[in-house]
C-alpha positions as CSV (number, residue, x, y, z in Angstrom):
1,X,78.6,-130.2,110.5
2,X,75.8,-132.0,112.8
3,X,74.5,-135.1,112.2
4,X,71.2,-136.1,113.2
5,X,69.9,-140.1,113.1
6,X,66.5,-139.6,113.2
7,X,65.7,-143.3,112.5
8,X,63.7,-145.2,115.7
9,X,63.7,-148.9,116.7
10,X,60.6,-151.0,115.4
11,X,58.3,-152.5,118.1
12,X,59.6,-156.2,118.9
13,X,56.6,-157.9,116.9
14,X,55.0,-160.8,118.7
15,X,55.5,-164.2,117.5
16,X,52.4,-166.6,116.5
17,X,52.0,-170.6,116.8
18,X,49.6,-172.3,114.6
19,X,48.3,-176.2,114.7
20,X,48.8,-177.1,111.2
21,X,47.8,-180.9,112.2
22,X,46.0,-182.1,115.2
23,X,43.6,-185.8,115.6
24,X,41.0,-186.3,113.4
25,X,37.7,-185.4,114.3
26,X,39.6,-183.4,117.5
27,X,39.0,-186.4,119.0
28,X,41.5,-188.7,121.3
29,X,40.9,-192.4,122.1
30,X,41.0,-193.2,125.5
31,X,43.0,-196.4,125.0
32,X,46.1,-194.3,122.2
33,X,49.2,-194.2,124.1
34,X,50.7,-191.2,122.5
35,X,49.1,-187.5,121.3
36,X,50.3,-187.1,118.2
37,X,50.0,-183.2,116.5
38,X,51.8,-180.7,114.7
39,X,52.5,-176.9,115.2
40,X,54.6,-173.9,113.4
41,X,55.7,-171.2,114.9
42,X,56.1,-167.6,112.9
43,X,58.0,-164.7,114.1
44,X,58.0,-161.3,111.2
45,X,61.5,-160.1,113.3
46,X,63.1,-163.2,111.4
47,X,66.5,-161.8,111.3
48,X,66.8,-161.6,115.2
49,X,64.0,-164.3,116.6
50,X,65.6,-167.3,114.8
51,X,64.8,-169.5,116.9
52,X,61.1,-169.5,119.1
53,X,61.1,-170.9,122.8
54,X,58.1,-173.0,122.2
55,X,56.3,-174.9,125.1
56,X,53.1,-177.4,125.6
57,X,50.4,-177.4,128.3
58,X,47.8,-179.8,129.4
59,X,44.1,-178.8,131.1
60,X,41.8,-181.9,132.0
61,X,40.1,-180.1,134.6
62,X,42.2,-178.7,137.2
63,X,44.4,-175.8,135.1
64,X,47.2,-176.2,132.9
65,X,49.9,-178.0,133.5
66,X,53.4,-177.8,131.0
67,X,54.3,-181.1,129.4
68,X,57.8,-181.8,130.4
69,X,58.4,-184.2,128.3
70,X,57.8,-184.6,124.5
71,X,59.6,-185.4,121.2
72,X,59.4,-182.8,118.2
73,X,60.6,-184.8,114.9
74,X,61.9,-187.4,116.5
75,X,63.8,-185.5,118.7
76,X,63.6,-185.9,122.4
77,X,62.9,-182.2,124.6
78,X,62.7,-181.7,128.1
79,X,59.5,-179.3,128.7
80,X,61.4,-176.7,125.7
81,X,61.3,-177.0,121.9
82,X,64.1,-174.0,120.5
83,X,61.4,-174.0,117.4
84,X,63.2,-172.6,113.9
85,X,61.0,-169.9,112.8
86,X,58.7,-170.9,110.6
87,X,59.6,-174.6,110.9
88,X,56.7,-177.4,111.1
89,X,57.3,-179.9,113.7
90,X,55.6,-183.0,114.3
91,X,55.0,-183.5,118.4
92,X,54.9,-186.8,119.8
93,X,53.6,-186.6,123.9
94,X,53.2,-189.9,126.0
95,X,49.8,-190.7,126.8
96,X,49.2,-192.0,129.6
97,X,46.3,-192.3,132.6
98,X,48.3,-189.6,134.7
99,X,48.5,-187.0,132.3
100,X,45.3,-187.4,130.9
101,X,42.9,-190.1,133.2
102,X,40.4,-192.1,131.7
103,X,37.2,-190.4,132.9
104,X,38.0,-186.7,131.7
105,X,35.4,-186.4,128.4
106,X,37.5,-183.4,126.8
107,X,40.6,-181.4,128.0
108,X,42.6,-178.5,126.1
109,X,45.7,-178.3,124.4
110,X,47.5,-174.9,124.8
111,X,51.1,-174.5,122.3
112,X,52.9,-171.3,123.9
113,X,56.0,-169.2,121.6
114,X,58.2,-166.6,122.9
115,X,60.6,-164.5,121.1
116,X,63.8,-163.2,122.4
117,X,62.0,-159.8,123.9
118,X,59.4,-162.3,125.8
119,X,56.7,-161.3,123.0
120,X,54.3,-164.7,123.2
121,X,52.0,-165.7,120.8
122,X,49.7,-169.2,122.1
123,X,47.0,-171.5,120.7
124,X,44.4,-173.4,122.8
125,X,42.6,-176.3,120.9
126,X,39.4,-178.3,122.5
127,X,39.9,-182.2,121.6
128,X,37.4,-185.0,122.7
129,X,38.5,-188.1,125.0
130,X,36.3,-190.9,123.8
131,X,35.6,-194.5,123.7
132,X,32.5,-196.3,122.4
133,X,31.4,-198.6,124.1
134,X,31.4,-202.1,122.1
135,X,28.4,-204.2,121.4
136,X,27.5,-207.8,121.3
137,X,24.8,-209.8,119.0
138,X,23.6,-213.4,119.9
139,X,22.4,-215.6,117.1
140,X,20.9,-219.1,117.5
141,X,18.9,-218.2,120.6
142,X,15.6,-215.8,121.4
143,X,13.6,-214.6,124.2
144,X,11.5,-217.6,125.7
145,X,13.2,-220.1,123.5
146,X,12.6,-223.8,125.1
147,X,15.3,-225.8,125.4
148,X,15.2,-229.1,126.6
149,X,16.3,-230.5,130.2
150,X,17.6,-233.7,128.1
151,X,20.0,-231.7,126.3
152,X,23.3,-232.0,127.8
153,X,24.6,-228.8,125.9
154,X,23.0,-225.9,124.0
155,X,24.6,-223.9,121.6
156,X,24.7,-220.1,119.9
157,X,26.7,-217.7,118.0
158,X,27.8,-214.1,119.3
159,X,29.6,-211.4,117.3
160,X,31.2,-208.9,119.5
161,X,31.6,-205.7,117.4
162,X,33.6,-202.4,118.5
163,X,33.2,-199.1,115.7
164,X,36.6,-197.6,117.2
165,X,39.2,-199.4,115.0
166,X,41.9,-199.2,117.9
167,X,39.4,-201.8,119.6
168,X,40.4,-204.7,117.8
169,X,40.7,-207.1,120.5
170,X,37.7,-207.5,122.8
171,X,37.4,-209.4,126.0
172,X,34.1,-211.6,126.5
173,X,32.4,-213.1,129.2
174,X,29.1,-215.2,129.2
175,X,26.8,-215.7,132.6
176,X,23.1,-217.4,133.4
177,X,21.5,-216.0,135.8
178,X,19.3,-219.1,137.5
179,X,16.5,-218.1,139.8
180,X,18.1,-214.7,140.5
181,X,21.5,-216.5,141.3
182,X,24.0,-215.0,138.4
183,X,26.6,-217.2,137.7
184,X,29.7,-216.6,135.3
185,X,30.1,-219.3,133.1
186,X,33.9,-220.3,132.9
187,X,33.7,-223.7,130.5
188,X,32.5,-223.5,127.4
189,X,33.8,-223.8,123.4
190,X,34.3,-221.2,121.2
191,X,34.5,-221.5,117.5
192,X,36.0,-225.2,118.5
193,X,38.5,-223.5,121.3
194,X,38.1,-225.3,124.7
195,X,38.1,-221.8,127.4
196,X,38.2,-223.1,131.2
197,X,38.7,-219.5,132.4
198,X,35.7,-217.5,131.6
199,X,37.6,-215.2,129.1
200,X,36.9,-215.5,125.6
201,X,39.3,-213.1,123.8
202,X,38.0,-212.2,120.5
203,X,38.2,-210.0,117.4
204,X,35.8,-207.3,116.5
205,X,33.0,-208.6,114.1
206,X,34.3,-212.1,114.0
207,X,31.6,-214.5,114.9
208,X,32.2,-217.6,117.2
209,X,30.0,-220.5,118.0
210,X,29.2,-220.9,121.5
211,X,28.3,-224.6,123.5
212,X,27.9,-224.6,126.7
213,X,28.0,-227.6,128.9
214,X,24.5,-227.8,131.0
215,X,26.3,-229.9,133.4
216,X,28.8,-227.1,134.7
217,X,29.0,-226.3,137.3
218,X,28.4,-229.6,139.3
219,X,25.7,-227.8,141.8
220,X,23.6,-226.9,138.5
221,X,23.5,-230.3,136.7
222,X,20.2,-229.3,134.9
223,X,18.7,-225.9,133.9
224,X,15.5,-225.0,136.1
225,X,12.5,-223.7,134.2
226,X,13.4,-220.3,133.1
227,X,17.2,-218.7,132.5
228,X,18.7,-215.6,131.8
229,X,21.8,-215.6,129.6
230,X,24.0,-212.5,129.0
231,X,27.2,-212.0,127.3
232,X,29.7,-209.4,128.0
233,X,32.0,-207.5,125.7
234,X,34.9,-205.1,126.9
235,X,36.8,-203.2,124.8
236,X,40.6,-201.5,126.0
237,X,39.4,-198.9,128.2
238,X,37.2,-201.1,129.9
239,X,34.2,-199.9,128.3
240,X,31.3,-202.2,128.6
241,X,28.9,-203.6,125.7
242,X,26.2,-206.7,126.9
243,X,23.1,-208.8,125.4
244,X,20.8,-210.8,127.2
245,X,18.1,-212.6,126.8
246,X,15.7,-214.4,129.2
């Protein structure tokens, strides 16, 4: 007696790749060192794709390019993540000004799967590349405020503030600008620390006190009529916040 097997093969069913985590906001500080997301990939064929070839790619501008180096869970992975199916991994990438430079606004993120019959499932995700710029308040002094020629010093507070959180640290710098001449003031005290160098690093939104010594430099040993003072803040990425007044 003939047999007949009339039973077919399924279609190979393509696999997907979801972001189950990415930044907040979709945003990326210019100044993080490391891109920090999670993905999953899903196949339905789970008794044959057990494991996913899962893969990353970059676009800042110029195409995508694959991330050849990343770690999934702590794990370190060449360019290749053999993803479980249906496993959540947390993906750590490198950041740095080669992969993604400072002046690119926004790139993509693309996560790529493939089964064992090359079925590929992918996900592209839009994320920001930001930094505010900082800002800088002056107490103690106003436009046209007189201060006297007698006065060997004159004095101020500044706050320098930065609303990115990663900015802690700021980097300022204070200059007078006499009879269109600027010129960068390098000695001066803040909040009773002697700086010879110019550089004033502070915190965000911690006020210092400011006195500067009319006499410096030697070729300026007393103010002329009218000055313009302006103080600088930077923040990591070089991002730059000032305040002047005249």
């Amino acid at each position: 007696m003939d047999v007949t097997n009339n039973s077919t093969a399924l279609p190979n069913q393509a696999p997907t790749i979801n972001f189950t985590k990415l930044p907040a906001n979709l945003r990326v500080h210019k100044a993080a060192t490391s891109l920090n997301f999670n993905i999953k990939a899903t196949d339905a064929d789970t008794t044959i794709d057990k494991n996913l070839t899962t893969e990353f790619y970059l676009d800042t501008g110029g195409g995508f390019k694959k991330i050849t180096s990343f770690t999934a869970n702590g794990t370190t992975y060449a360019g290749v993540l053999p993803a479980i199916n249906g496993t959540v991994y947390a993906i750590k990438i490198n950041k740095t000004s080669t992969l993604i430079p400072t002046n690119v606004v926004s790139f993509k993120l693309k996560a790529v799967t493939k089964d064992s019959g090359d079925a590929k499932g992918e996900n592209v995700v839009n994320l920001s590349h930001y930094n505010t710029a900082p800002s800088i308040t002056i107490s103690g002094l106003t436009t046209d405020q007189k201060i006297s020629k007698h006065d060997s010093t004159f004095s101020f507070s500044l706050t320098p503030s930065d609303s990115d959180t990663i900015d802690e640290n700021l980097h300022v710098e204070l200059y007078l600008v006499i009879e269109g001449k600027e010129t960068r003031v390098n000695n001066f005290t803040a909040g009773g620390a002697e700086i010879t160098d110019g550089n004033l690093a502070a915190k965000s939104n911690q006020t210092y006190n400011i006195i500067i010594d009319k006499s410096l430099p030697a070729d300026n040993p007393l103010l002329p009529n009218t000055v313009i003072f302006t103080a600088f803040s930077v923040n990591l990425s070089t991002v730059l916040g000032s305040n002047g007044l005249s």
